[in-house]
C-alpha positions as CSV (number, residue, x, y, z in Angstrom):
1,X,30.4,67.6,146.4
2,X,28.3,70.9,147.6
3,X,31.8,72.8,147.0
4,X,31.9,71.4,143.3
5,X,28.4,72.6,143.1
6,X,29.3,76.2,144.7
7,X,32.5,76.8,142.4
8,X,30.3,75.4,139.1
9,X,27.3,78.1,140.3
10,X,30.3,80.7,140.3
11,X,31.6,79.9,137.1
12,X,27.9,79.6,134.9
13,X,27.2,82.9,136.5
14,X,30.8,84.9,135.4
15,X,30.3,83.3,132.5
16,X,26.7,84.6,132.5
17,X,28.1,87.8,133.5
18,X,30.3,88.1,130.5
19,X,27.5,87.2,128.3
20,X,25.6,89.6,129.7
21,X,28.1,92.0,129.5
22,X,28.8,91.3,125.5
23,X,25.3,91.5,124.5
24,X,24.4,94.7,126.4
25,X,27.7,96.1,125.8
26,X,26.6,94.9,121.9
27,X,23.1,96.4,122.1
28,X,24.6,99.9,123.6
29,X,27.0,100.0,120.6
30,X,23.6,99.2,118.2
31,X,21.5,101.8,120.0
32,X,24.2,104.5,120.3
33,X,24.8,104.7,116.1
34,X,21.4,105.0,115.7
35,X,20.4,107.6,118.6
36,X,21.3,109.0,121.9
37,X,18.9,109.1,124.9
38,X,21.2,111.4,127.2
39,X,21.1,113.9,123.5
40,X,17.4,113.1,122.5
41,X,19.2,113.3,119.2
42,X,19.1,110.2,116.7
43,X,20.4,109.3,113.4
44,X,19.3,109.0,109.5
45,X,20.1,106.7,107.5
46,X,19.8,106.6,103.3
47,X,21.0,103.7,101.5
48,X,22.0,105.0,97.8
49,X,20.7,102.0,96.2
50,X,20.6,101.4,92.1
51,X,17.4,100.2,90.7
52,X,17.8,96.7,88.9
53,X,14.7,96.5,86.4
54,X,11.8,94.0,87.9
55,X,14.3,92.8,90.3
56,X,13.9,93.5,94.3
57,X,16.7,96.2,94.1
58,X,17.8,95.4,98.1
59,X,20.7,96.8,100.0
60,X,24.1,95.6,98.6
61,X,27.8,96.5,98.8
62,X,28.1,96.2,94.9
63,X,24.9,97.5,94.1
64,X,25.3,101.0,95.9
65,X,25.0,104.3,93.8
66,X,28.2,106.6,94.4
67,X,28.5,110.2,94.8
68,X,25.1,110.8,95.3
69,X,24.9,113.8,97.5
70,X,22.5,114.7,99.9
71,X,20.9,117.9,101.8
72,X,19.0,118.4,105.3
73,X,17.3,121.8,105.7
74,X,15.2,122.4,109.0
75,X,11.8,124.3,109.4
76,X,13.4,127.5,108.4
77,X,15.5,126.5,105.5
78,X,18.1,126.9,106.8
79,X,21.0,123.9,106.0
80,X,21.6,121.6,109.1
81,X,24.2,119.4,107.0
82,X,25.2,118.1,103.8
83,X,26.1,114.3,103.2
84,X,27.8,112.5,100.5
85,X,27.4,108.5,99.6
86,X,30.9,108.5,98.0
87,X,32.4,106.1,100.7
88,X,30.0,103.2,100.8
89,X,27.4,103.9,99.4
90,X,25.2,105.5,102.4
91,X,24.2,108.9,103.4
92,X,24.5,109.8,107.1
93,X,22.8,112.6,109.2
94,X,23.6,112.8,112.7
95,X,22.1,114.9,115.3
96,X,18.3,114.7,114.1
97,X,16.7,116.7,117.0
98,X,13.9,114.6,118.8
99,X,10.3,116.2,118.2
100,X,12.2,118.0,115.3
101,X,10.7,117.7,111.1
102,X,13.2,118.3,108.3
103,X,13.3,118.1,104.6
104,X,15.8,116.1,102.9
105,X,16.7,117.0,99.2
106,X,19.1,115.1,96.7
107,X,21.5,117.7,95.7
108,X,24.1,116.3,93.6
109,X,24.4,112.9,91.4
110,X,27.1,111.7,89.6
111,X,26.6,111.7,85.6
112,X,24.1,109.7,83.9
113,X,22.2,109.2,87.0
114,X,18.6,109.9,88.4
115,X,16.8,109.0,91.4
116,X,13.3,106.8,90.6
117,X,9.8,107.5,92.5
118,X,8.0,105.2,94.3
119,X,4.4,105.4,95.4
120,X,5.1,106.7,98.7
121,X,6.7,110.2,97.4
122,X,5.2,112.5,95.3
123,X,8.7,114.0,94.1
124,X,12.2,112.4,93.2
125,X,14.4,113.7,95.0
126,X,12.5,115.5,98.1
127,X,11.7,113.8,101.5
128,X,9.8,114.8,104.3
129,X,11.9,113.6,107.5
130,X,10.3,113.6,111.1
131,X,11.6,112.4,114.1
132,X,9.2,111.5,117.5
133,X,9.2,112.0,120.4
134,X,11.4,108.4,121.4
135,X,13.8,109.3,118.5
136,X,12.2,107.7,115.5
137,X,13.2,108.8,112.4
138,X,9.8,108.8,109.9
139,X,10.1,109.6,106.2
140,X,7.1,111.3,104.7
141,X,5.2,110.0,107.4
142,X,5.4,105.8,107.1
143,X,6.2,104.4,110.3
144,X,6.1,100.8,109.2
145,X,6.6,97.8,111.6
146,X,9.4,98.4,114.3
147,X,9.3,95.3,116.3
148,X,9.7,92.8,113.5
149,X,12.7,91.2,112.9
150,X,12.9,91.3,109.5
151,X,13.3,94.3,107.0
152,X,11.1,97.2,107.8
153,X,8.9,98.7,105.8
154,X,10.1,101.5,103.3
155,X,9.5,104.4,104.5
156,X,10.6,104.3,108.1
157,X,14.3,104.3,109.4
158,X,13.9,103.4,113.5
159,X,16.1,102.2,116.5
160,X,17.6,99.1,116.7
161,X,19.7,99.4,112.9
162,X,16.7,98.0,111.2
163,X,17.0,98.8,107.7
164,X,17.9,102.4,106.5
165,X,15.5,103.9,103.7
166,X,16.0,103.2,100.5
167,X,17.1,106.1,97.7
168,X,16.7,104.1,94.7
169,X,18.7,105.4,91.6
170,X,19.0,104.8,88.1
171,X,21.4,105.3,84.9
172,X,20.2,108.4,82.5
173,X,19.4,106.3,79.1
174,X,21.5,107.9,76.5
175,X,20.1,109.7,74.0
176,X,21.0,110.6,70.0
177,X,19.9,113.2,67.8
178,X,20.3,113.1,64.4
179,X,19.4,115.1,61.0
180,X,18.6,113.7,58.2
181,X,20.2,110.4,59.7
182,X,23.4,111.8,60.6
183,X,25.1,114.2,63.5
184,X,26.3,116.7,60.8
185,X,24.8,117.9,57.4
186,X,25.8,120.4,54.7
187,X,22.4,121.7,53.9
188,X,20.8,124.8,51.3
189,X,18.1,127.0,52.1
190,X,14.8,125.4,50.7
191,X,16.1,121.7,51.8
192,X,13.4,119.9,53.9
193,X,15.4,118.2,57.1
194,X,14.3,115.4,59.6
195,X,15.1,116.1,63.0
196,X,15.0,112.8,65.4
197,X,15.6,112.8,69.2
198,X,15.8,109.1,70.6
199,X,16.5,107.3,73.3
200,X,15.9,103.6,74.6
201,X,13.6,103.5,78.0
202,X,15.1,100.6,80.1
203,X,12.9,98.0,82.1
204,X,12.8,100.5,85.1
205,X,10.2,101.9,83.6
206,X,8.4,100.8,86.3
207,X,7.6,97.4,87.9
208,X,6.0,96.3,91.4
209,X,7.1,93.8,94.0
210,X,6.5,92.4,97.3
211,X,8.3,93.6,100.0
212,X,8.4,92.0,103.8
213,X,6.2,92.2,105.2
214,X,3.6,92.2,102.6
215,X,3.0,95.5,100.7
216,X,3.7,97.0,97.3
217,X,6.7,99.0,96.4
218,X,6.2,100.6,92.8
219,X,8.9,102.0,91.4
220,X,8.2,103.9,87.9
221,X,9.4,107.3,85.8
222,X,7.5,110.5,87.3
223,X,8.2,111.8,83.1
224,X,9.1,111.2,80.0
225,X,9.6,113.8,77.6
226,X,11.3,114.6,74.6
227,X,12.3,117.9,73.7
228,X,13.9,120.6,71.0
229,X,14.2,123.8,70.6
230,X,14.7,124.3,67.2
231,X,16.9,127.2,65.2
232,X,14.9,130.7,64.8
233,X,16.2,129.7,60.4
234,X,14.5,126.5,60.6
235,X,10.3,126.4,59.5
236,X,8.6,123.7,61.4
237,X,6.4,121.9,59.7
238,X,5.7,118.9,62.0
239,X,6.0,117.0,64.8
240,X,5.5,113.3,66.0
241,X,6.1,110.8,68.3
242,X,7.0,107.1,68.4
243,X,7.2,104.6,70.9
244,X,8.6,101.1,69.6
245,X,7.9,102.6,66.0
246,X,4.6,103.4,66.5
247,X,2.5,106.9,66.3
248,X,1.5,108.0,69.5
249,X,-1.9,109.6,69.6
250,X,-2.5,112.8,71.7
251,X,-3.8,110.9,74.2
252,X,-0.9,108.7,74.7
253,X,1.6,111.6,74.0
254,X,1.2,115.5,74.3
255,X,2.6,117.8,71.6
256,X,3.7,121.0,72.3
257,X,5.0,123.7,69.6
258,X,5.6,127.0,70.9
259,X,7.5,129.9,69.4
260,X,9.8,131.6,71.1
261,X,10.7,134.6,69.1
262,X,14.3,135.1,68.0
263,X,15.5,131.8,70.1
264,X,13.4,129.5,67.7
265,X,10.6,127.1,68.1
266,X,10.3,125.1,71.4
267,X,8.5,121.7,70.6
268,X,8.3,118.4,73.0
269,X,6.2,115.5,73.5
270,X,5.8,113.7,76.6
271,X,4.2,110.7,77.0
272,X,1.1,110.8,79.3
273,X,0.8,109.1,82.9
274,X,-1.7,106.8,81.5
275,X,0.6,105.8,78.9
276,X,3.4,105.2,81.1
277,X,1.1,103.0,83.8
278,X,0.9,100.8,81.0
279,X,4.3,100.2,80.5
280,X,4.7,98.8,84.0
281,X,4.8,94.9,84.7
282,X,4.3,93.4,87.5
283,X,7.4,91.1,89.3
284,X,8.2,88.1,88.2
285,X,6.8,89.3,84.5
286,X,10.0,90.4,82.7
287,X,10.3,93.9,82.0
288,X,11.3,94.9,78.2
289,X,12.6,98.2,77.3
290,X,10.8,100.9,74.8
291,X,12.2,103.1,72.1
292,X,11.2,106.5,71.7
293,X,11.8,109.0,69.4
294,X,10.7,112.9,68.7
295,X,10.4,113.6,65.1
296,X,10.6,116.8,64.1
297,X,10.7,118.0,59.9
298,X,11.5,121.2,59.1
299,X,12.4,123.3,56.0
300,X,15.5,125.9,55.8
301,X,14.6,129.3,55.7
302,X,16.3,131.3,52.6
303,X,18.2,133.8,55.3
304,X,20.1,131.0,56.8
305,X,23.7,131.6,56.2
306,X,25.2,130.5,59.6
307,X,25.8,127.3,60.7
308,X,23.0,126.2,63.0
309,X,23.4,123.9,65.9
310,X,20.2,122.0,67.8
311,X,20.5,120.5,70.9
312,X,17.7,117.8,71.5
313,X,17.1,116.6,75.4
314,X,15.6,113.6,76.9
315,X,14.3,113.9,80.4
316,X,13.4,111.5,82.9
317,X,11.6,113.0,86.5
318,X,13.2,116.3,85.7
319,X,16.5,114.8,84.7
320,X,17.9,115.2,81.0
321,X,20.3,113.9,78.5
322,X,21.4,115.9,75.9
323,X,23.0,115.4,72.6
324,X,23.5,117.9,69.6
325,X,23.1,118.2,65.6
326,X,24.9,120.7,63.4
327,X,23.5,121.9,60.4
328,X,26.1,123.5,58.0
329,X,24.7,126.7,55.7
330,X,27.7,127.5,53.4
331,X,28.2,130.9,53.1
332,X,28.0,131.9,49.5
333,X,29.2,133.9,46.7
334,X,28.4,134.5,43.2
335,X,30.5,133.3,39.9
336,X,29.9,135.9,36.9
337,X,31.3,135.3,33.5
338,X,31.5,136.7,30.4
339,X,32.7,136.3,26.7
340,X,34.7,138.5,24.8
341,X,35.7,138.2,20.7
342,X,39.0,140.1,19.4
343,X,39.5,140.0,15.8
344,X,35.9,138.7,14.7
345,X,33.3,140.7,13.8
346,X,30.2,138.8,13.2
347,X,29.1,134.9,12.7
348,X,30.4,134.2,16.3
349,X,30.4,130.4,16.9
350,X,28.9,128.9,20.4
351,X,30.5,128.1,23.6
352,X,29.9,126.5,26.4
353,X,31.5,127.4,30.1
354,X,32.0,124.8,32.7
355,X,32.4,125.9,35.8
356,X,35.0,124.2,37.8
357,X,35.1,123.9,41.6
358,X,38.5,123.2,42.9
359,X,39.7,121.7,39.5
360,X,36.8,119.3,39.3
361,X,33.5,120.2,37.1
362,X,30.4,121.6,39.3
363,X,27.0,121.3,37.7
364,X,26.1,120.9,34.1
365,X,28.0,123.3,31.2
366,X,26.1,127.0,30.5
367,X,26.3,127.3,26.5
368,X,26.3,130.8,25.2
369,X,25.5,131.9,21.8
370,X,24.5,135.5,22.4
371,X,21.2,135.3,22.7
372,X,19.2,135.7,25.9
373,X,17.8,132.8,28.0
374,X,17.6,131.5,31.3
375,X,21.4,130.9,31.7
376,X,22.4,133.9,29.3
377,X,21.4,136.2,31.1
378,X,22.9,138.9,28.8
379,X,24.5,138.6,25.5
380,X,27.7,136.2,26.2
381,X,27.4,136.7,29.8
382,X,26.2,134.4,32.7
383,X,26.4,133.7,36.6
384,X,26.6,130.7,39.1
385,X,24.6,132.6,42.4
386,X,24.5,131.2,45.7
387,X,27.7,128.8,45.3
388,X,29.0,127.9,48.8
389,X,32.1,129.7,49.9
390,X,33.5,126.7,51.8
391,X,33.4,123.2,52.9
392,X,32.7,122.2,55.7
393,X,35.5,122.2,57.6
394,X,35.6,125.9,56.6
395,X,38.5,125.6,53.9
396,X,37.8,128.1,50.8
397,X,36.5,127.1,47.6
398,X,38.4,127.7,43.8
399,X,36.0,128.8,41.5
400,X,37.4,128.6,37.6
401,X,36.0,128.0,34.0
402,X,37.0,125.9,31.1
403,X,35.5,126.8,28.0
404,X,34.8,124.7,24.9
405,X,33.8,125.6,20.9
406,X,30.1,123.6,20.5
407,X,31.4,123.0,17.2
408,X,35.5,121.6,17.8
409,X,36.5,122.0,14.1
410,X,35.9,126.1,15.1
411,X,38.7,125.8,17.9
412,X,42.1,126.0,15.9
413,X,41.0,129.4,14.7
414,X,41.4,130.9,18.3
415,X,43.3,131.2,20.8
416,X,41.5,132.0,24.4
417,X,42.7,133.5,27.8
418,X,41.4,133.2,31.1
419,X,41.5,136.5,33.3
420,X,40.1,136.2,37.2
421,X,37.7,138.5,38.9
422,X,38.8,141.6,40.8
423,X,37.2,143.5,43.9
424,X,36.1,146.2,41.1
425,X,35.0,143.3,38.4
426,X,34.6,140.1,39.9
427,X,33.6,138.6,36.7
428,X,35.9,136.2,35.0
429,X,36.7,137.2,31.5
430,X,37.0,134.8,28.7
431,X,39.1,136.0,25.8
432,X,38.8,134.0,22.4
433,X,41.4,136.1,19.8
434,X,41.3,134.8,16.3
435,X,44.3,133.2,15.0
436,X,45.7,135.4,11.6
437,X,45.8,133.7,8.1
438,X,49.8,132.6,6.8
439,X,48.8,133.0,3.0
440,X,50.0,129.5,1.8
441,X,51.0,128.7,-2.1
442,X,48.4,129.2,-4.8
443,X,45.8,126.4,-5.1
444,X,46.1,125.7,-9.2
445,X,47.8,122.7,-10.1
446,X,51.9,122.9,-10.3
447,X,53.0,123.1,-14.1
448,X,55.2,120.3,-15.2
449,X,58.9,120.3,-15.8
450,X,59.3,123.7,-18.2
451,X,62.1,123.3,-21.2
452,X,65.6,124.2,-21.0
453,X,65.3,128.1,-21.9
454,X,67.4,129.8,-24.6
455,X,70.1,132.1,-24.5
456,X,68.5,135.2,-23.2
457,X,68.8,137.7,-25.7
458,X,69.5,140.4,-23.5
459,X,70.6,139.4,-20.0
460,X,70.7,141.1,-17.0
461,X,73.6,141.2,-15.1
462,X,73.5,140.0,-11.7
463,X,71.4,137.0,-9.8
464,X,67.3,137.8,-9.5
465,X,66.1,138.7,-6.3
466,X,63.6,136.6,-4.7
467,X,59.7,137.8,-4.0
468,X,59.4,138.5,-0.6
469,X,55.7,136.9,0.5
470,X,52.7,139.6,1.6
471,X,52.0,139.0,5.0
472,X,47.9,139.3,5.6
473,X,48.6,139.7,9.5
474,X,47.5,143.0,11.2
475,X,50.8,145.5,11.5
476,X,53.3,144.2,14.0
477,X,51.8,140.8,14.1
478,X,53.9,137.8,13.2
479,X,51.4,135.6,10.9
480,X,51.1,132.2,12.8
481,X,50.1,129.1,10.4
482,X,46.9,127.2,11.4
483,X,47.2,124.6,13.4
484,X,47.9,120.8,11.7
485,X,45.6,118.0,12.8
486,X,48.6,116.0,13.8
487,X,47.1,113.0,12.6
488,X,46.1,114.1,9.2
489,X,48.0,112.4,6.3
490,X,50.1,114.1,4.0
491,X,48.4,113.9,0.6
492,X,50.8,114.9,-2.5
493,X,50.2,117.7,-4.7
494,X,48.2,117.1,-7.9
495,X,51.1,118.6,-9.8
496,X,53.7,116.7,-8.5
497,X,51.9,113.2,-9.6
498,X,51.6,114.3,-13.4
499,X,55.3,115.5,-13.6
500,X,56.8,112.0,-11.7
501,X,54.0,110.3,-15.0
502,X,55.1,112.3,-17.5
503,X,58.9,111.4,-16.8
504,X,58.5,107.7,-16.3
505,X,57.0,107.4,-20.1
506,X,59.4,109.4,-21.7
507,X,61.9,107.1,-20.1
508,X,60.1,103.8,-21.4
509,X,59.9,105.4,-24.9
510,X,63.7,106.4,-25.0
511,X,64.7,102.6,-24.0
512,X,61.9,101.1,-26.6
513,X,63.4,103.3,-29.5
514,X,67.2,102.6,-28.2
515,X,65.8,98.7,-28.2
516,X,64.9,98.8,-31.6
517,X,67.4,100.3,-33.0
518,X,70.2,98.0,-31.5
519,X,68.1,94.4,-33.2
520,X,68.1,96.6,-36.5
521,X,72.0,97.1,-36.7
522,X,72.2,93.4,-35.4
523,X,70.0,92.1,-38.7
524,X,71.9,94.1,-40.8
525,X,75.1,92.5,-39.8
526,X,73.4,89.6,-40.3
């Protein structure tokens, strides 16, 4: 019995032993990652973690911001080590001196991302790291409670792989810019434009919790601002801001317009700290996200000839977005025109020209009848000015002109030609030659049928040559009829219609008198 007792002592205490063994062998592990005593060195620890709205954002493998990138300078400056989160999620600094202060900066984010403040920082991205005399690691000073077992308090990385500090992180809201509602407008100098920079301000706006044990964590924007610098050919005329559609009032949001010389007007707004402490609930309330938008209205100047482009910015704690507008000033050129007559002297009928733009009619027709205006700016002469050269896509214009008689019944006496500008004469020439006169046949009635003529008392031998017709047309000129209305009716000759008369009755008398002769020869046989 005693020897049962002996060999059950032995066994509870190996069995102790490797207990022992496990959790000091356990506990050396733990201690070691975090510091080394024979070193007087220790470790720091920042969990990358992405902020989730008026949620506890805690640490959690699919919840970790990636390629965040992080710096440790010493005293001096000088850089003791550069980490990177891109393998889990965690920056690591080994080798922290004991007694030894540092500054730790973010250096590097992945796109789209920001780090948020919380109200133990001043900045966003900076930390002030110190590390005591028994190898506690301190950032900016907040020691927090080491000894309880549950998460410590954020600010304080310690022995004993308690929690690391938190780096809390946040996606960039996007942000649009638009003119006159769009990305890209084809605008004139004199045309008023409505610049708008925008962007959507998610529920990490800011929010407070409890975190173990008790205290506040506030997590909230440092800044919002909107900004644009606007073209050195653009007039500003105002500027505005809205949140969730309403005008801000200077206190809530500060305006600033400054010119910058040949690089154009600089103008922001940025809504004020107490403005943003308003937009900060409180967890469990549900956090709701804000719209805001820069509105800037501005006039083109009448030098613009370049297309402009304006890049608008939204930043968040020193952190922007940026998206970009393109204002398109067509270069331009100018359409002269002018009327020449050929073979009219005087009573010169109106015209108007219609100036065409790649086949297709561009503004309202310029009528010309020689005498000055507005449009006619000399006699039979005008201009288009400031036409643009090209679309948009930089593709040439085709300037032409169609011309047409006021009066229509005027155009069959003319013929016209077209003849395109030159470098010496860019005008284009428009040539209306008058048709000549064919002398047709003489306008009195035609005689009727003539009798059968006598023997000629003294003939002439030989056939009679036939008249050759007078031409009216200018030497060298082949006389060209007038054109026929080809829908005009062919109306016979008032000669011809007496003549086809006059022979139908003498054919009715000639069968009355042969009538009446044949029943008189007929009563006589009788």
């Amino acid at each position: 019995m005693a020897l049962k007792k002996v060999f059950c002592m032995l066994a509870a205490a190996v069995v102790a032993s490797f207990a022992w063994t496990a959790i000091f062998g356990a506990v050396s592990a733990q201690a070691d990652e975090w510091n080394d005593e024979e070193t007087q060195t220790s470790t720091l620890y920042f969990a990358c973690v992405m902020a989730q709205g008026a949620q506890p954002a805690l640490v959690d493998p699919g919840n970790m911001a990636l390629g965040v990138e992080g710096t440790l300078y010493d005293d001096a400056g000088a850089v003791v080590a550069v980490a990177s989160s891109s393998d889990n999620g965690y920056l690591v600094f080994k080798g922290l001196a004991w007694n030894g202060t540092y500054t730790f900066k973010v250096t590097g984010m992945p796109d789209g991302m920001f780090p948020v403040r919380h109200q133990y920082k001043a900045g966003s991205d900076e930390y002030l790291i110190t590390v005591t005399s028994q190898g506690w690691v301190l950032v900016d000073g907040k020691s927090g409670n080491a000894a309880a077992p549950t998460p410590s308090f954020p600010g304080v990385n310690h022995l004993g792989g308690k929690t690391p500090f938190k780096l809390y992180f946040d996606r960039l809201p996007s942000v649009s810019k638009t003119v006159n509602g769009v990305d890209r407008i084809e605008s004139e100098p004199g045309d008023e434009l409505v610049f708008e920079v925008s962007s959507t301000l998610g529920s990490a706006v800011g929010y407070t919790f409890s975190f173990l044990p008790a205290a506040d964590l506030r997590i909230a924007y440092d800044s919002v601002v909107l900004s644009d610098l606007v073209d050195p050919m653009l007039q500003v005329e105002r500027v505005e801001c809205f949140l969730d559609g309403d005008l801000l009032a200077p206190e809530e949001c500060v305006i600033v317009q400054e010119d910058r010389g040949d690089k154009g007007t600089f103008v922001s707004a940025a809504l004020t700290r107490e403005k943003l402490a308003q937009l900060v609930v409180n967890y469990p309330e549900a956090a709701s996200s804000h719209e805001v938008v820069l509105k800037v209205s501005a006039v083109l100047k009448e030098e613009a000839r370049h297309p402009i482009e304006n890049e608008g910015t939204f930043t968040i704690n020193g952190y922007g977005a940026h998206s970009n507008v393109v204002v398109v000033v067509p270069s331009t050129i100018d359409v002269p025109a002018r009327k020449v007559w050929e073979g009219v002297s005087d009573d010169f009928p109106a015209v108007a020209f219609q100036l065409l733009r790649n086949g297709e009619p561009y503004g309202a027709p310029v009528v010309l009848d020689g005498m000055e205006d507005e449009f006619e700016l000399a006699p039979w002469q005008t201009a288009w000015k400031n036409l643009p050269k090209a679309d948009m896509q930089g593709r040439p214009f085709s300037y032409t002109v169609s011309e047409a008689f006021v009066d229509p019944s005027v155009a069959a006496l003319f013929e016209v030609d077209y003849a395109y500008g030159t470098d010496a004469d860019p005008s284009i020439v428009v040539t209306n030659r008058a048709l000549p006169v064919v002398p047709g046949e003489p306008d009195d009635p035609e005689p009727g049928p003539e009798p059968e003529p006598g023997p000629d008392p003294d003939p002439e031998p030989g056939p009679d040559p036939k008249p050759t017709p007078k031409s009216d047309a200018p030497s060298g000129e082949t006389p060209r009829p007038l054109p026929q209305n080809p829908q005009a009716k062919a109306i016979p000759k008032t000669g011809d219609s007496f003549a086809y008369a006059d022979a139908a009755a003498l054919v009715a008398l000639s069968g009355t008198v042969a009538t009446c002769a044949f029943f008189r020869r007929r009563h006589g046989e009788s």
